[in-house]
N, C-alpha and C positions, 0 to 999 in steps of 0.2 A: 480585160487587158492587164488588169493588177495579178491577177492570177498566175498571167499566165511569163510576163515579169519577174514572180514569184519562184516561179519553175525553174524559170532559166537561171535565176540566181543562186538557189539550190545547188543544182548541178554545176553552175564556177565553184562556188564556194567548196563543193567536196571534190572536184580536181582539185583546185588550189590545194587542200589537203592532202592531196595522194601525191602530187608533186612537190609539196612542201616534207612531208613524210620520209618518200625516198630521199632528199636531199638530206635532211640530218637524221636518218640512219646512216646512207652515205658518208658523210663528216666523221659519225660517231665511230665508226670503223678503223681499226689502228691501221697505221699508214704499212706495217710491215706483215697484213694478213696473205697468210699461207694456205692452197689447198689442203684439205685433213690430209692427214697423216697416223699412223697407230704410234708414232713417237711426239705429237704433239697434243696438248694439251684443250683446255676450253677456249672457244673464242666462238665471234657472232659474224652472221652474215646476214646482207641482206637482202630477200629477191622480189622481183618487179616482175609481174605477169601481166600478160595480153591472154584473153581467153573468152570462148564463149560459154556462154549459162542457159540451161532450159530445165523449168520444174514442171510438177504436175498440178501445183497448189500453191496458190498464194494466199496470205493472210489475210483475214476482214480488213477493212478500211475503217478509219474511225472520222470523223470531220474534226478535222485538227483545230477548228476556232468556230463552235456551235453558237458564239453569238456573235458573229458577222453573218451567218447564215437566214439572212431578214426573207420571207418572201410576202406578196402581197396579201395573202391571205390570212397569215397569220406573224406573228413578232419572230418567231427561230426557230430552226431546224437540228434537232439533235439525233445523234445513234449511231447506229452501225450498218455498214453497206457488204453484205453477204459478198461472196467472192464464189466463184467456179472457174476450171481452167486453170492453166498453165503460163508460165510468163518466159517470155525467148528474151535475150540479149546477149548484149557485146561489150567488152569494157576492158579496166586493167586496175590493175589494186600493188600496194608496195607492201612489204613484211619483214619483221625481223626474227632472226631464230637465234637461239644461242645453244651452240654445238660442244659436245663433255666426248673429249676423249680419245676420238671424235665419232662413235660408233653410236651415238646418242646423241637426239635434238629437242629442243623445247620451243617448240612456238610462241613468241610473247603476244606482239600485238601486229596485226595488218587494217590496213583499210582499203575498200574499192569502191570505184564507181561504174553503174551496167546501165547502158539504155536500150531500151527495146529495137529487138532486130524483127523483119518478115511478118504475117500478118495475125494478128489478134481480132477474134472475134469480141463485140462490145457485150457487156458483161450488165446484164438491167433485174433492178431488185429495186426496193422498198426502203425509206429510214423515215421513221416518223411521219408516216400516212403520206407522204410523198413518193410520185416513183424517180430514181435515180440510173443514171446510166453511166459507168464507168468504161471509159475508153482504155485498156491497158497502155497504148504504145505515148499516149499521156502522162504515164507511169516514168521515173528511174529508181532504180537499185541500189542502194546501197551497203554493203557489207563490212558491219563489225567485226574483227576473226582475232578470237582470245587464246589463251593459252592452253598448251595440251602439251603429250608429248610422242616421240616416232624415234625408229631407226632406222639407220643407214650402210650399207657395206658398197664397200671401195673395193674396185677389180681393175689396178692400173686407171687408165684415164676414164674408166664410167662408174658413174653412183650409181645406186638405187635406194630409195627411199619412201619411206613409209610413216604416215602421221595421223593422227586423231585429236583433234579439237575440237573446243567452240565455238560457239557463232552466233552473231543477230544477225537476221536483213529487215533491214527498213525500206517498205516501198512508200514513195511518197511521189505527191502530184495532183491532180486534179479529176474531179468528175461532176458533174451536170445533175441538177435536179431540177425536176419541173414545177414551175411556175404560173399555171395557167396554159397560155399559148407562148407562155418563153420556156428557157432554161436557164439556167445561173450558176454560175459556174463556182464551185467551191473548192476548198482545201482539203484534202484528205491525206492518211500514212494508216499503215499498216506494221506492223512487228509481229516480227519469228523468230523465237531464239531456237537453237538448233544445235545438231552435231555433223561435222564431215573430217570423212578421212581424206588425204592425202598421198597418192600414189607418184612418185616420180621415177623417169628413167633419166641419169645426167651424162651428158660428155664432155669431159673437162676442155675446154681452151686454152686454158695457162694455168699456172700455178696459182690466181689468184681468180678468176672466173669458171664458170662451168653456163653450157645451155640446156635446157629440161625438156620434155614433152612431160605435164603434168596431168591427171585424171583425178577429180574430187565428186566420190560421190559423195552426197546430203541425204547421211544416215538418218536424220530426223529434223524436217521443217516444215509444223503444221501439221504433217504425216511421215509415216516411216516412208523412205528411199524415195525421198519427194521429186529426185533431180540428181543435176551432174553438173560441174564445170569441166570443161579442156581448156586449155591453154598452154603456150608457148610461157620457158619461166627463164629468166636471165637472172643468177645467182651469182653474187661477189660476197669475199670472204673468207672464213674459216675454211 
């Protein structure tokens, strides 16, 4: 039950972040931001995406607290929990970019939260002479997205845009090792630091927003061209 507690507080805790995020990028944003323009100068913007995530490979799992992991046979369970498979989900992430020129972007920092969508085969391996069975959709997502840089060309009211950055995903959550005739349920994460591009097509709304249909393939997580995001992206700003 502590576990699982555990999970769920995770996951407020980094929404609260990503709604905390959008909101003071929001604020930070000067009250007089303009669609780019080739006579306007640097400024930032920030965009909010809904989208979905499906990869080919997730990261090993580590047991995030190897001495809680008591079982009756022995004092603790330490190592690492092999992974196979792919991870599906659904989520949304906030970002700020800051726009030179305006024909040029730099991605600073984003964050998101993804929880598993449709069905996940259970995933069973070994950590320390014990066997373990990790359930993915027990799993959430969460992605760190660093800086990089992209461009962009303006044709009347639609963008298109183009970007390369970094990235971590941290999968974190739970999975079951056996005990005898039980299971017990432990704490696991996994980390991927990565690279993905950034593909947008925009149509502007107003002078100060635009809407996107956005495409991120993940040039490298764990493996080359591990995955893909889509998502819908809602852009204010520069």
């Amino acid at each position: 039950m502590r576990r699982g507690h555990t999970r769920r507080g995770i996951a407020r805790l980094v929404g609260l972040l990503v709604v905390s995020l959008s909101l003071v990028i929001a604020l930070a944003l000067p009250r007089d931001a303009h669609a780019a323009s080739p006579d306007r100068g640097t400024g930032m913007e920030v965009r909010l995406q809904a989208a979905f995530a499906a990869t080919r490979a997730m990261p090993d799992l580590q047991l995030s607290a190897p001495e809680e992991v008591l079982l009756p046979s022995r004092e603790a369970v330490a190592g690492t929990l092999p992974t196979v498979g792919g991870f599906r989900s659904f989520g949304a992430s906030a970002d700020m970019n800051l726009v030179l020129r305006p024909r040029f972007t730099i991605p600073i920092f984003g964050l998101g939260l993804y929880l598993p969508v449709g069905d996940h085969a259970p995933i069973r391996s070994a950590v320390d002479g014990s066997i373990a069975t990790v359930q993915p959709w027990r799993l959430i997502g969460i992605d760190f997205l660093g800086p990089g840089f992209g461009v962009r060309t303006v044709e009347r009211r639609y963008f298109f845009e183009a970007s390369v950055r970094f990235s971590i995903l941290v999968l974190t959550g739970t999975s079951q090792i056996a005990a005898g005739r039980e299971a017990i349920d432990v704490q696991v994460h996994g980390i991927a630091p990565g690279a993905r591009a950034e593909m947008s097509a925009c149509r502007r709304l107003d002078p100060e927003s635009r809407v996107c249909l956005t495409v991120s393939p993940r040039l490298f997580e764990v493996r080359p061209l591990s995955g893909m995001t889509v998502g819908l992206t809602w852009v204010w700003g520069n």
